[in-house]
KEBA-703104 format. One record per residue (C-alpha): x, y, z; residue in three letters; residue number from 1. Coordinates in steps of 0.25 Angstrom, whole numbers, plus 2048, in hexadecimal, padded with zeros to 3 digits. Example, Ala and Ser with C-alpha at 12.3 -4.5 7.8 and 13.67 -1.06 7.14 Angstrom:
TORFI  px  py  pz res   n
TORFI 831 7EE 81F ALA   1
TORFI 837 7FC 81D SER   2
***
This chain:
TORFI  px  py  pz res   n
TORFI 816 7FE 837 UNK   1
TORFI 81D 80C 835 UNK   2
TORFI 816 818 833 UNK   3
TORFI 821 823 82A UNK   4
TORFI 815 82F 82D UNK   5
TORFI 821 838 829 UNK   6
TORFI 824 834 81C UNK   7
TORFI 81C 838 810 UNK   8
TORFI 817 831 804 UNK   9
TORFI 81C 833 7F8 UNK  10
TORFI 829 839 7FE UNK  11
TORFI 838 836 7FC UNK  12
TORFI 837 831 80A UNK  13
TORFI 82C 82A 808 UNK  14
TORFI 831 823 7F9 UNK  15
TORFI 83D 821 803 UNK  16
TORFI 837 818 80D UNK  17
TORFI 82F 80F 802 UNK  18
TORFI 83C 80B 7FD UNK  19
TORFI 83D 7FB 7FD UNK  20
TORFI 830 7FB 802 UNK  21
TORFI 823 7F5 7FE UNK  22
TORFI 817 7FF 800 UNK  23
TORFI 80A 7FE 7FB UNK  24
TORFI 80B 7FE 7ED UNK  25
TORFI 815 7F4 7EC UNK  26
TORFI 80D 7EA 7F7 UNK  27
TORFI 806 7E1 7EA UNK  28
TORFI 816 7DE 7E7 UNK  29
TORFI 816 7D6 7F4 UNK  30
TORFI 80A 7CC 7EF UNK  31
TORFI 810 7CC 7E1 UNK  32
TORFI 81A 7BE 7DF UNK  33
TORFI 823 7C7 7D8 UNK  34
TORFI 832 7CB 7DA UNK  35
TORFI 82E 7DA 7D5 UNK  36
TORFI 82B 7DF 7E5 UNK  37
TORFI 838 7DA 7EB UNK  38
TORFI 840 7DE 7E2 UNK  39
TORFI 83C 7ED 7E1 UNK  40
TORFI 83A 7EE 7F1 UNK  41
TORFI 84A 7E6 7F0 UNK  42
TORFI 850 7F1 7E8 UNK  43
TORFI 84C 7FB 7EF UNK  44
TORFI 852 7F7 7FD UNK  45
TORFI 85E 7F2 7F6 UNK  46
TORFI 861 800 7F4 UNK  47
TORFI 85F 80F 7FA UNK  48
TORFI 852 817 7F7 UNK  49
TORFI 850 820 7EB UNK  50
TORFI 847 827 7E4 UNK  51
TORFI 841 81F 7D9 UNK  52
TORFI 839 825 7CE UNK  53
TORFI 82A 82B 7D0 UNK  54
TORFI 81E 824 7CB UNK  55
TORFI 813 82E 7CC UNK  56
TORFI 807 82E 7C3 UNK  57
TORFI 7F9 835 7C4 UNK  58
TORFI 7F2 82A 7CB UNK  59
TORFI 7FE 82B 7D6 UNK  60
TORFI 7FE 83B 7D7 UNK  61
TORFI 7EE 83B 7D9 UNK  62
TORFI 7EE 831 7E3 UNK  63
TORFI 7F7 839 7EB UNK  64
TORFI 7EF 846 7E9 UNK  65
TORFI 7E2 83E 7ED UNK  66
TORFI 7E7 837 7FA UNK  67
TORFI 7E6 841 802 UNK  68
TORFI 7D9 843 800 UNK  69
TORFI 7D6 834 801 UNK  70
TORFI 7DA 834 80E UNK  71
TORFI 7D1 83F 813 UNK  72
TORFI 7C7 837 80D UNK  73
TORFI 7CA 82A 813 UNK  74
TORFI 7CD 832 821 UNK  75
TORFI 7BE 836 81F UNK  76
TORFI 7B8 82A 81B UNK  77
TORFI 7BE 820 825 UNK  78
TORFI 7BF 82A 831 UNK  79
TORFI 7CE 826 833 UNK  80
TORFI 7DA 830 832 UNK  81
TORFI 7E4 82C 828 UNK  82
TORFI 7F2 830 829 UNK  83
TORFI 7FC 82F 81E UNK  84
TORFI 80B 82B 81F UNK  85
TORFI 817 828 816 UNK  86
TORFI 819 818 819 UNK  87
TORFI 814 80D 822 UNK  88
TORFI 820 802 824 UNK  89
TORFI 81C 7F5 828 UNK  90
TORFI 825 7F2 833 UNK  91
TORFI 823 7E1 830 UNK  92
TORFI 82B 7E3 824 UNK  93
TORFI 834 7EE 81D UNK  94
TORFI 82D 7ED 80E UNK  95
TORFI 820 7F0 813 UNK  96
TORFI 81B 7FF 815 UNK  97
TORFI 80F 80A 80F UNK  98
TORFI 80B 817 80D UNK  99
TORFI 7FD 817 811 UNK 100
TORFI 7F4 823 80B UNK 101
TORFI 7F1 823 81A UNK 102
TORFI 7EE 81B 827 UNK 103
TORFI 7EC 81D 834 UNK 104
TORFI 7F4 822 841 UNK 105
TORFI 7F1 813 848 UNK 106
TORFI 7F6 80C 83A UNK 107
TORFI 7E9 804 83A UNK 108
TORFI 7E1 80C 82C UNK 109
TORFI 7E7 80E 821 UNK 110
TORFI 7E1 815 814 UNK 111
TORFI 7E6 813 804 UNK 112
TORFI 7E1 81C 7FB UNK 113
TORFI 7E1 81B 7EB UNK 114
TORFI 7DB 825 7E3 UNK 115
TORFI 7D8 81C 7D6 UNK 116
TORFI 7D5 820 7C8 UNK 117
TORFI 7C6 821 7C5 UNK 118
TORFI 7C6 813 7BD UNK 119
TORFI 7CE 80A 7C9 UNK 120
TORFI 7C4 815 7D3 UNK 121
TORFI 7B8 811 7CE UNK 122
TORFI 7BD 801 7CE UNK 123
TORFI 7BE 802 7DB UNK 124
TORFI 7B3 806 7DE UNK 125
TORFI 7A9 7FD 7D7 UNK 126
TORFI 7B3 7F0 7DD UNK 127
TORFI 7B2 7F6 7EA UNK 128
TORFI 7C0 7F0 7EC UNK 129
TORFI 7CF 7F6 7ED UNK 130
TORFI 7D5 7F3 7DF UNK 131
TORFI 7DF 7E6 7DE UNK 132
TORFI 7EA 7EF 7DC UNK 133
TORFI 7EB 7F7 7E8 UNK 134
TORFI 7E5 7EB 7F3 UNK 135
TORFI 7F5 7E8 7F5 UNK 136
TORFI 7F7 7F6 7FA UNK 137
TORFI 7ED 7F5 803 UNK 138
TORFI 7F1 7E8 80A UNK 139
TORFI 7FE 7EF 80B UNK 140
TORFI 7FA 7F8 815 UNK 141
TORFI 7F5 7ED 81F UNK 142
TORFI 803 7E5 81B UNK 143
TORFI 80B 7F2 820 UNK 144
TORFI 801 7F5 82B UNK 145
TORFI 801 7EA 832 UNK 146
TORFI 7F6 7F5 83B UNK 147
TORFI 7EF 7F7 830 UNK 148
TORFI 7DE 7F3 832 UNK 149
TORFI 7D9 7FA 829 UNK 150
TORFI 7DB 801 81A UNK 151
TORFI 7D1 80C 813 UNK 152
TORFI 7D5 80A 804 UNK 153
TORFI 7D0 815 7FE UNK 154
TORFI 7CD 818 7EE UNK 155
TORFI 7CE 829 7ED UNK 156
TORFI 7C7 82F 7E0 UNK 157
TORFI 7C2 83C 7E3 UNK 158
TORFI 7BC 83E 7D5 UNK 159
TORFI 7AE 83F 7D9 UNK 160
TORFI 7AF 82F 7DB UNK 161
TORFI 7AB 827 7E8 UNK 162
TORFI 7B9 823 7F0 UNK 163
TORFI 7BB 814 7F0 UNK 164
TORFI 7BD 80D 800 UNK 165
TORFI 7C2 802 805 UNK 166
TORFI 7C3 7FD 813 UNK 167
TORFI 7CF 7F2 814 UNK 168
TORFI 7D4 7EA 821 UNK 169
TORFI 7D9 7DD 824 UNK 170
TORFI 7CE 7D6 822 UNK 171
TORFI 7CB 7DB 813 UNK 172
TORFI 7CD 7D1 807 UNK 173
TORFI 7D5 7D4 7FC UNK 174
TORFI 7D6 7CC 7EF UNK 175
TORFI 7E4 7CF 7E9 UNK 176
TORFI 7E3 7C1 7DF UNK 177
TORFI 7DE 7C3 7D3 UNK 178
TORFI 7D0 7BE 7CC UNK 179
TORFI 7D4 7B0 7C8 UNK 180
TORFI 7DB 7AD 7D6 UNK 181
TORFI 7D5 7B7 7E2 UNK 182
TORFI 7DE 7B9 7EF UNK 183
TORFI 7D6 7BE 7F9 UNK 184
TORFI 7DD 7C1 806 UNK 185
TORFI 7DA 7CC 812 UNK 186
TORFI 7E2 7D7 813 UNK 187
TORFI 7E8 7CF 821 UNK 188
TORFI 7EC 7C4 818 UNK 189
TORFI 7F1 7CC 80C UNK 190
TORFI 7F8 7D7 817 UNK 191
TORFI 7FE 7CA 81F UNK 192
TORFI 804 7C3 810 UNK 193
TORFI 809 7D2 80C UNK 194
TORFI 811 7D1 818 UNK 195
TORFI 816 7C2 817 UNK 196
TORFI 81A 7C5 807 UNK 197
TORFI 821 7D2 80D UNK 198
TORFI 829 7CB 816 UNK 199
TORFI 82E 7C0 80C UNK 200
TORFI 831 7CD 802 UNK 201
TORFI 83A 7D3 80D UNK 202
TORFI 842 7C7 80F UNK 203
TORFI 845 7C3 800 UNK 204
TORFI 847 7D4 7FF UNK 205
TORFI 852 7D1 80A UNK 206
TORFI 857 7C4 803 UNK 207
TORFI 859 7CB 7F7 UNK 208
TORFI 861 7D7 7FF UNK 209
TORFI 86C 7D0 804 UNK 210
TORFI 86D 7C8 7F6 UNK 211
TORFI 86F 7D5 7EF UNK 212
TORFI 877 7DC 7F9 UNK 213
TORFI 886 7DF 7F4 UNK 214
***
């Protein structure tokens, strides 16, 4: 895995280096049996980088504000020292890379941090669980990180509520079926299937370049 420490989020440089890439956001894509990852991740490296059009709402702009001070808390609470940098690249494959809210020097702890609405806040913390919707994310940092031990997912809400916690490793269970037909896997298993689906992705994604070239 490389560390890009000198790039920052939510940069040109940073949009730049995500370009054809599959970060955190898009990881569910790569459990999904649909053609709707390859072909985005495929039209972007068929051609050069440009800006796209911004998508930025409330939700997104106080997450941004609030991190900060998330990872003060979590540096506090765990006793570890998290860094933040631009992109980790997984050096096993080209698709794969994140932006973690931070990590540390040795790549072995990581943190994600949210900061919910009240409603999905308060969900959380009567499940006790990291909602369905963001579980991919997180087995994504152990897909990339192939270093990675350990993952703080922390639920931010600084509004007089208590901060929602949850310790991952390898060795967590996830359940990413549904009601009628469960899947439980361990993070391991879910990180080492990631990885096998990634690598059949980037060879049809490769297949389809020299189909389409001119």
């Amino acid at each position: 895995m490389i560390r890009f420490d000198d790039i920052e989020q939510q940069t040109e440089k940073w949009f730049e280096i995500k370009w054809g890439k599959i970060g955190g956001t898009k990881s569910k894509g790569l459990f999904v049996n649909s053609d709707t990852l390859m072909i985005d991740i495929l039209s972007q490296r068929m051609e050069e980088y440009e800006p796209e059009d911004s998508f930025y709402t409330h939700a997104m702009e106080r997450g941004n504000e609030l991190e900060p001070f998330g990872r003060d808390y979590i540096c506090k609470y765990t006793g570890y020292e998290f860094k933040t940098t631009g992109w980790l690249q997984s050096e096993e494959n080209e698709l794969l890379g994140i932006s973690p809210d931070g990590i540390t020097n040795d790549n072995k702890i990581a943190f994600e941090n949210k900061a919910f609405g009240r409603k999905k806040h308060i969900e959380c913390l009567l499940s006790n669980e990291i909602p369905k919707e963001n579980i991919h994310q997180v087995i994504h940092y152990f897909t990339v990180n192939p270093d990675l031990e350990k993952l703080f997912f922390l639920a931010f809400r600084p509004e007089g509520v208590k901060h929602f916690i949850k310790e991952v490793t390898l060795d967590t269970v996830f359940d990413i079926g549904t009601k009628r037909k469960p899947k439980k896997m361990t993070v391991e298993a879910l990180r080492d299937y990631a990885n096998e689906l990634a690598d059949e992705l980037l060879e049809r994604i490769k297949q389809k370049e020299e189909e389409l070239k001119f």
